[in-house]
C-alpha positions as CSV (number, residue, x, y, z in Angstrom):
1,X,127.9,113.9,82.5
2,X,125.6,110.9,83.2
3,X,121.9,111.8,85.3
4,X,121.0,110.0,88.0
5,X,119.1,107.3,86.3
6,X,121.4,106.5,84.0
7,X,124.1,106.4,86.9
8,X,121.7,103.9,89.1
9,X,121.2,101.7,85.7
10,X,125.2,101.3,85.5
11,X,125.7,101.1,89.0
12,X,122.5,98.0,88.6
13,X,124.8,96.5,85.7
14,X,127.8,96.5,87.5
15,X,126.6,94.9,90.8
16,X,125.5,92.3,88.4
17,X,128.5,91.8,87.3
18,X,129.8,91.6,90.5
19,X,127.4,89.0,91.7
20,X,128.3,87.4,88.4
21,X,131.7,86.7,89.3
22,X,131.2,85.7,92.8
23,X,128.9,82.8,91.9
24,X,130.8,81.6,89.0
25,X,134.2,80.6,92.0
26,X,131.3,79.9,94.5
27,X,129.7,77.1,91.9
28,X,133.2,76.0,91.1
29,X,134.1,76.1,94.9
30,X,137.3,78.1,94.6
31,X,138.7,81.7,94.8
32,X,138.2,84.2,92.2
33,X,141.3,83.8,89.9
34,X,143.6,86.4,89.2
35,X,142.1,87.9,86.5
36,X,139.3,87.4,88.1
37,X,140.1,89.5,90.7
38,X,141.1,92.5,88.9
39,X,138.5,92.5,87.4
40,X,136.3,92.6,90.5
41,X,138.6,95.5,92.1
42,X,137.7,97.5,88.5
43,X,134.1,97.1,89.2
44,X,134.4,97.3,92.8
45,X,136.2,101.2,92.3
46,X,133.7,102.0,89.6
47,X,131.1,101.1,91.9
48,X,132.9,103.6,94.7
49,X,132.8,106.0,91.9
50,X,129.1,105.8,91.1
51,X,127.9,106.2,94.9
52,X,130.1,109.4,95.2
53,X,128.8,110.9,92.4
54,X,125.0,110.1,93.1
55,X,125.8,111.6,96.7
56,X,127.3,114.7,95.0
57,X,124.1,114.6,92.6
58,X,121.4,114.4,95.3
59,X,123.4,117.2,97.1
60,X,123.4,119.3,94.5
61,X,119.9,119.0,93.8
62,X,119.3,119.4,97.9
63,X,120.3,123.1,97.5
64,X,119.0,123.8,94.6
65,X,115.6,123.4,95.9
66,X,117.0,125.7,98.9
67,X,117.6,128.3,96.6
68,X,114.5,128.0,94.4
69,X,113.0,128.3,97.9
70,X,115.2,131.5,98.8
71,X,114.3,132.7,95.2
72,X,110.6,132.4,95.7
73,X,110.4,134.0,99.3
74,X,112.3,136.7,97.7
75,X,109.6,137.2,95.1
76,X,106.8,137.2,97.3
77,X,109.0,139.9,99.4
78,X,109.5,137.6,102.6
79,X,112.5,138.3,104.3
80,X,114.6,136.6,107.5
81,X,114.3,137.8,110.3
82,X,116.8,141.7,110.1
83,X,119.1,140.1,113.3
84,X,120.0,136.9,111.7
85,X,120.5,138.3,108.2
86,X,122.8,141.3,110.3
87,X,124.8,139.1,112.0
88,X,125.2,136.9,109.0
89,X,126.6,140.1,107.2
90,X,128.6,141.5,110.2
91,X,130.3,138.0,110.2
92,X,131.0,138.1,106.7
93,X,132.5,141.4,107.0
94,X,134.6,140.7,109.8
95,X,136.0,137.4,108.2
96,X,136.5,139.4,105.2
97,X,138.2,142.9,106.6
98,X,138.5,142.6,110.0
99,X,137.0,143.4,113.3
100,X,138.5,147.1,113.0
101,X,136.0,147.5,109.9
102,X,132.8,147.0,111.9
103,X,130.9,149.5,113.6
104,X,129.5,149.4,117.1
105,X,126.2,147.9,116.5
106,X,127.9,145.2,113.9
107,X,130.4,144.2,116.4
108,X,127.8,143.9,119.1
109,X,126.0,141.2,116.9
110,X,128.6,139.3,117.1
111,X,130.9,139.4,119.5
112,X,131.1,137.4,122.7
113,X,132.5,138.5,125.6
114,X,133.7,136.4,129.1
115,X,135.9,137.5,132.2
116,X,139.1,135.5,133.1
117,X,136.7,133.8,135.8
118,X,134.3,132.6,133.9
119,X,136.1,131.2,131.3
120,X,135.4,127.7,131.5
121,X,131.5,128.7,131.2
122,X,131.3,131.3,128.6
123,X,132.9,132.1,125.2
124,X,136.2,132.6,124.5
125,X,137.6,136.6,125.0
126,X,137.0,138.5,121.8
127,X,135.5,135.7,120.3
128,X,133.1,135.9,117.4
129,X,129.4,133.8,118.1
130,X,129.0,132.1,114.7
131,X,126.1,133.1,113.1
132,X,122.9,130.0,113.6
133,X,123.1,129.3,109.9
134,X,126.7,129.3,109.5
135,X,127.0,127.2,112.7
136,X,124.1,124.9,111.3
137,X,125.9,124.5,107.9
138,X,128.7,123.6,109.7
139,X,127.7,120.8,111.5
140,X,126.2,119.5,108.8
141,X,129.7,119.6,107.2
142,X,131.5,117.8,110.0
143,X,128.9,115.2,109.4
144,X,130.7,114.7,106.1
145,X,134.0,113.3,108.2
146,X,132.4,111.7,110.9
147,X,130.1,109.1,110.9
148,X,129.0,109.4,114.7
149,X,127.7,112.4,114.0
150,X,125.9,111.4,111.1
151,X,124.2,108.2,112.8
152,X,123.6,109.5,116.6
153,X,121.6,112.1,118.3
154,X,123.1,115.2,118.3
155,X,121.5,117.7,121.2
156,X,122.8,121.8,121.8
157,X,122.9,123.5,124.9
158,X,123.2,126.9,125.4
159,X,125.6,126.3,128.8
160,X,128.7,124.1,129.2
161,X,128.0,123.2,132.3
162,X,127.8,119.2,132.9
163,X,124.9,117.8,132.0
164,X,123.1,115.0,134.0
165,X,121.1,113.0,131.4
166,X,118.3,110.8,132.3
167,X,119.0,106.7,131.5
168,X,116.5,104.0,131.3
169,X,116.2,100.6,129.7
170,X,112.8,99.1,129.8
171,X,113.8,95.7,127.9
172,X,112.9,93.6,130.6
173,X,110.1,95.1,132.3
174,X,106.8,93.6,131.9
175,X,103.1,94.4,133.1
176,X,101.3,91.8,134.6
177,X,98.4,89.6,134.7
178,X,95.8,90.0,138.1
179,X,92.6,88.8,139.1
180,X,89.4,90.7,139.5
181,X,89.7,92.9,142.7
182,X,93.2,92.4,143.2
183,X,95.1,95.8,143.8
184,X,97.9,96.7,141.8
185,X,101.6,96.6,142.7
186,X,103.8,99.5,142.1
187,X,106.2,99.6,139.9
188,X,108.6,102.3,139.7
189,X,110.1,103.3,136.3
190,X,114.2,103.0,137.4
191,X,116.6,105.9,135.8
192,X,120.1,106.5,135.9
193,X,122.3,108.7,134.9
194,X,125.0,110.0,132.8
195,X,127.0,113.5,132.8
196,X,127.8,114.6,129.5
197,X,130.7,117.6,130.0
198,X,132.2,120.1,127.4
199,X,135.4,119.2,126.0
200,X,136.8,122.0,124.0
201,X,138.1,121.1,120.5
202,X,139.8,123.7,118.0
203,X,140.7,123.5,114.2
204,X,143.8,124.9,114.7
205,X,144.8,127.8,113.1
206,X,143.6,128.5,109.6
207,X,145.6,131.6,107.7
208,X,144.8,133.2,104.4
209,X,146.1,136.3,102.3
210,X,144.7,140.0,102.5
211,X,144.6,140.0,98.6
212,X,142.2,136.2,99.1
213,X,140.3,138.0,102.1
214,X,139.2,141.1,100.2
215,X,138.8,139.6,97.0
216,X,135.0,139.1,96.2
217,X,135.7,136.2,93.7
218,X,137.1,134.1,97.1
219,X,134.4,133.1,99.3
220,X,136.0,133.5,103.0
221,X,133.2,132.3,105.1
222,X,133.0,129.4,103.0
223,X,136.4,128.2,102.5
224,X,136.4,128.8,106.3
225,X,133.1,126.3,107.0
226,X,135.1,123.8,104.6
227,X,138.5,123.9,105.8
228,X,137.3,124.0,109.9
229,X,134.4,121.7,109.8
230,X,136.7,118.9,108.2
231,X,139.3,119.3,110.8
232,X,136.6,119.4,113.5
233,X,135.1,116.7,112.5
234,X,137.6,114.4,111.6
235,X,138.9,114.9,115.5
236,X,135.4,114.7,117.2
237,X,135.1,111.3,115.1
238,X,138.2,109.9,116.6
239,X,137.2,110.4,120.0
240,X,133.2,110.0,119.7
241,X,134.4,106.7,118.4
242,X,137.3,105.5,120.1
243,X,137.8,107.9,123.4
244,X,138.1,106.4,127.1
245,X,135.9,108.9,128.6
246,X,138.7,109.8,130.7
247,X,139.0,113.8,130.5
248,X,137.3,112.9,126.9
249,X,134.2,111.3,125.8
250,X,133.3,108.6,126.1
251,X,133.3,106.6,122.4
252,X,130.5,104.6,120.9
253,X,133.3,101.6,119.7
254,X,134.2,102.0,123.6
255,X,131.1,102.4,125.2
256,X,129.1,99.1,123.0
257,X,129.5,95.8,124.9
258,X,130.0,92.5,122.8
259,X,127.1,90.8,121.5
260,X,128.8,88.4,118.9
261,X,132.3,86.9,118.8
262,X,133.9,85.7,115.3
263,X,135.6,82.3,115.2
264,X,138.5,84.4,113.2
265,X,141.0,86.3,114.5
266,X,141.1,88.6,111.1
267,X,137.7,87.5,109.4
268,X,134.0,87.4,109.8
269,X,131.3,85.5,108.2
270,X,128.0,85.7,107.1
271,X,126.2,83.9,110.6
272,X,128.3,85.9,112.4
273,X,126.2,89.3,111.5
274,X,123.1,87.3,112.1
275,X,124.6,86.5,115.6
276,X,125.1,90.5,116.2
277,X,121.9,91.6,114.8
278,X,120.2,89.2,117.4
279,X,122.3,90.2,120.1
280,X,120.5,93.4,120.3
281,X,116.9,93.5,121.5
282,X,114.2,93.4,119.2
283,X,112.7,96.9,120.3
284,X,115.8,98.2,119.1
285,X,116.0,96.2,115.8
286,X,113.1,98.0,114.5
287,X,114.1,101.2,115.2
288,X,114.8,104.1,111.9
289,X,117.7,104.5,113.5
290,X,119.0,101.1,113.4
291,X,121.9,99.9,111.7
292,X,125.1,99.1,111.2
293,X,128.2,101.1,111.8
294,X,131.5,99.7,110.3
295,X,135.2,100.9,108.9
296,X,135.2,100.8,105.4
297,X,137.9,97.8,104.9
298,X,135.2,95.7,107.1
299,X,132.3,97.3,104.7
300,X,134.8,95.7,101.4
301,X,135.0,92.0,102.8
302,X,131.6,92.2,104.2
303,X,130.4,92.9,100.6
304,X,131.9,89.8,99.3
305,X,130.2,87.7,101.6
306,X,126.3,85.6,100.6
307,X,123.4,85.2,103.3
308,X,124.8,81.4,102.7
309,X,122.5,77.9,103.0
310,X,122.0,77.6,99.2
311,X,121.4,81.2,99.2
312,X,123.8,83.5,97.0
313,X,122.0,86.8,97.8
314,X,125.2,89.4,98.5
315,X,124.7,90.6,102.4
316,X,125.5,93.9,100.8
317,X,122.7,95.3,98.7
318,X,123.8,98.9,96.7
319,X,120.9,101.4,96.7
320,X,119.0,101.3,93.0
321,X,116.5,104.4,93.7
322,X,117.2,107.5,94.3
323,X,117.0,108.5,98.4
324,X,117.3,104.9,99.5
325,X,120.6,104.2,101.3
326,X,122.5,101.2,100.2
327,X,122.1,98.6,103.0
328,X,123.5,95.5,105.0
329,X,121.4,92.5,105.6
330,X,118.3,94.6,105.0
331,X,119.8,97.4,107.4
332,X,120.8,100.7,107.0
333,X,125.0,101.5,107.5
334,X,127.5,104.2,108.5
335,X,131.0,104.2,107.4
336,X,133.2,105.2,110.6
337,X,136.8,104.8,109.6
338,X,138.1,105.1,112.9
339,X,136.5,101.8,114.1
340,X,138.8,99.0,114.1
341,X,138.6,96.8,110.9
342,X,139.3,93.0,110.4
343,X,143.2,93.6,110.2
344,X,143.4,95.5,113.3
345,X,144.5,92.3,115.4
346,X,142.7,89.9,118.2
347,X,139.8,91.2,119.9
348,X,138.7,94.4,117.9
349,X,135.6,95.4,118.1
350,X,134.9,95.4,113.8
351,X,131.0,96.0,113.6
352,X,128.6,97.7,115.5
353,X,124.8,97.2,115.5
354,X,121.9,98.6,116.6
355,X,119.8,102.0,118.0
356,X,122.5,104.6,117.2
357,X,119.9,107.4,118.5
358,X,120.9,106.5,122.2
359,X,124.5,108.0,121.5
360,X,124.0,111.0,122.5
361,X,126.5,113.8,120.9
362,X,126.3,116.8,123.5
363,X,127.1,120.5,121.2
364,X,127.9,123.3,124.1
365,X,126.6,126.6,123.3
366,X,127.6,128.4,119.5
367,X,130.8,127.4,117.8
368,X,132.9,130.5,118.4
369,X,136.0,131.7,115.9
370,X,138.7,133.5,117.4
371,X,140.5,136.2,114.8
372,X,144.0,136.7,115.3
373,X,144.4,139.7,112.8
374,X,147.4,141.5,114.7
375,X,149.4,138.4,115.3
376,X,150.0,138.0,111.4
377,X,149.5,141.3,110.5
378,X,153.2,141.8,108.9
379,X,152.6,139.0,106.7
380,X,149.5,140.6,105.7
381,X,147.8,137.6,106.5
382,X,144.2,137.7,108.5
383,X,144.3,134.4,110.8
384,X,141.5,132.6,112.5
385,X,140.5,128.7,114.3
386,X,137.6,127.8,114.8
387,X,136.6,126.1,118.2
388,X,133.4,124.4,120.0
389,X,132.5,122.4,122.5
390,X,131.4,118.7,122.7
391,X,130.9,115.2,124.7
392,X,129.1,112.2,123.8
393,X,128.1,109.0,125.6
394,X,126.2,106.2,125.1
395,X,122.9,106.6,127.3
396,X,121.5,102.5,127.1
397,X,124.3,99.9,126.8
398,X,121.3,96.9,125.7
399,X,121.1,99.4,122.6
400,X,123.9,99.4,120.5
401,X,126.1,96.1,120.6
402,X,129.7,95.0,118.8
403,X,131.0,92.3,116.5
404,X,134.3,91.1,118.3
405,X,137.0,89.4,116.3
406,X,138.2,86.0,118.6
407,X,141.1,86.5,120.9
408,X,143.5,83.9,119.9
């Protein structure tokens, strides 16, 4: 298996190549030929290839140093805090054996109780409170499937209740020049607001054996983060991207305003990401959080395309160090493959640009997992979903802007 330098020197070679083969038709002023083009395609999956196995790499190494960490605290006899490391293990337990295998105290640590009228505020009956670093790990998992959650602000409450959040955009107020002795006019700072609710969204039901549940070598909790936090996040994606914020939230593709139109129905060009980009204000532009968020077909043609005027830079520049993200036109990019793309027809909304830290991704209270041991007991299966509770909304509209494709 290849390190990461020697996978950043391939990954170097074969952009090169890339480049190679794009301004060999460019300087000829055709298409790439068909051999040509299978050839790019090879290169282009390679190149997929490499990037997903840096990322697995750098992970890897990420918890690594967590557990050298964990390994060191352990030597110099520093412990977590008792309740957190007992409701880890009373969790554990439970997921493993089943609530009828916990004592008193274990269940207490865990379990989260409501009444039938105030079920729309508080956990679910006989649910389970995930444990902070299981519910932490899981987040960080749905991030994985979703890239709204990985690019926006994520903020968790301890109550569902609607939440009014403050709104102000400061873009076109300025201070102003006065002469000596001349009082000062007042000038109010102007918020708004948005409500950001609590929808409630489950994995479904996840099932697995007795004989897998009580068997040390299968890691329940685990297989339980993976299996729920893909699901989770793969639905919270859909609508943090696309929902109407009717009875759902309200979606950052939605929500974005256009700021750029293409002259193509079912292409974009290289001017037309410069037109975007500018769109958006400039306080906004040099933000850490700025960036491009884009479906993954869009990122493929995009990644063909040159700055243009006698200048064959790519506009899509792959990472070459280790913990720098690969970028667009200098800027930073999440993949969001529930965005519309530059197939999806007349009027999609293909890129979107700017401050993605003003979507604001609302997390209600602890995730809470609901064990339905009896209802599969005669399959001798032990049966759980997962469920939490969630909004999102974009809180300044001059932030983020889109790249729509023409209408006709």
């Amino acid at each position: 298996m290849k390190n990461k330098i020697e996978l950043y020197a391939e990954k170097k070679d074969i952009f090169a190549q890339m480049t190679d083969l794009n301004n060999r038709a460019k300087s000829e002023a055709r298409e790439l030929k068909a051999d040509e083009l299978t050839q790019y395609d090879k290169l282009d999956a390679r190149m997929d290839a490499l990037i997903s196995e840096i990322d697995r790499q750098s992970k890897f190494e990420a918890r690594a140093k967590d557990e050298a960490a964990n390994d060191f605290e352990a030597k110099l006899d520093v412990k977590p805090k008792a309740s957190k490391e007992a409701r880890t293990a009373a969790f554990t337990k439970m997921l493993r054996y089943g609530d009828n295998q916990l004592t008193r105290e274990e269940r207490s640590l865990i379990e989260s109780r409501g009444t039938a009228t105030q079920i729309t505020t508080t956990d679910a009956l006989g649910g389970y409170a995930v444990p902070e670093g299981f519910g932490d790990e899981i987040i960080r998992s749905m991030a994985q499937y979703s890239g709204v959650l990985e690019a926006c602000k994520i903020i968790r409450t301890n109550s569902g209740n609607p939440l009014p959040y403050p709104t102000s955009n400061q873009t076109a107020v300025k201070g102003k020049r006065i002469g000596e002795g001349v009082a000062q006019a007042v000038l109010d700072i102007t918020y708004g607001t948005k409500v950001l609710n609590a929808y409630i969204y489950t994995s479904d039901i996840i099932k697995w054996s007795y004989a897998l549940a009580q068997d040390f070598a299968f890691d329940i909790p685990t297989e339980t983060n993976s299996v729920a936090a893909e699901r989770l996040g793969r639905i919270l994606n859909e609508e943090l991207t696309t929902g109407d914020g009717s009875s759902k939230p309200n979606g950052i593709a939605n929500a974005a305003v256009t700021g750029a139109t293409a002259a193509a129905t079912n292409a974009i060009v290289a001017t037309e990401l410069l037109d975007l980009i500018f769109s958006v204000d400039r306080s906004y532009r040099g933000m850490p959080n700025a960036g491009f968020m884009l479906n993954d077909l869009t990122l493929k043609s995009i990644a063909k395309l040159e700055v243009g005027s006698a200048d064959s830079r790519p506009l899509w520049q792959p990472s070459l160090r280790d913990g720098e993200p690969d970028t667009l036109n200098g800027y930073k990019y999440w993949v969001n493959n529930d965005m519309d793309h530059i197939g999806s027809g007349v009027a999609s909304d293909v890129v979107l640009f700017g401050d993605f830290s003003k979507y604001i991704v609302r997390m209600s209270k602890d995730f809470t997992l609901k064990p339905l041991f009896e209802r599969y007991a005669d399959e001798l299966v032990v049966a759980y979903f997962l469920f939490c509770r969630a909004d999102g909304e974009l809180m300044d509209a001059a932030a983020i802007k889109a790249l729509t494709l023409a209408a006709s």
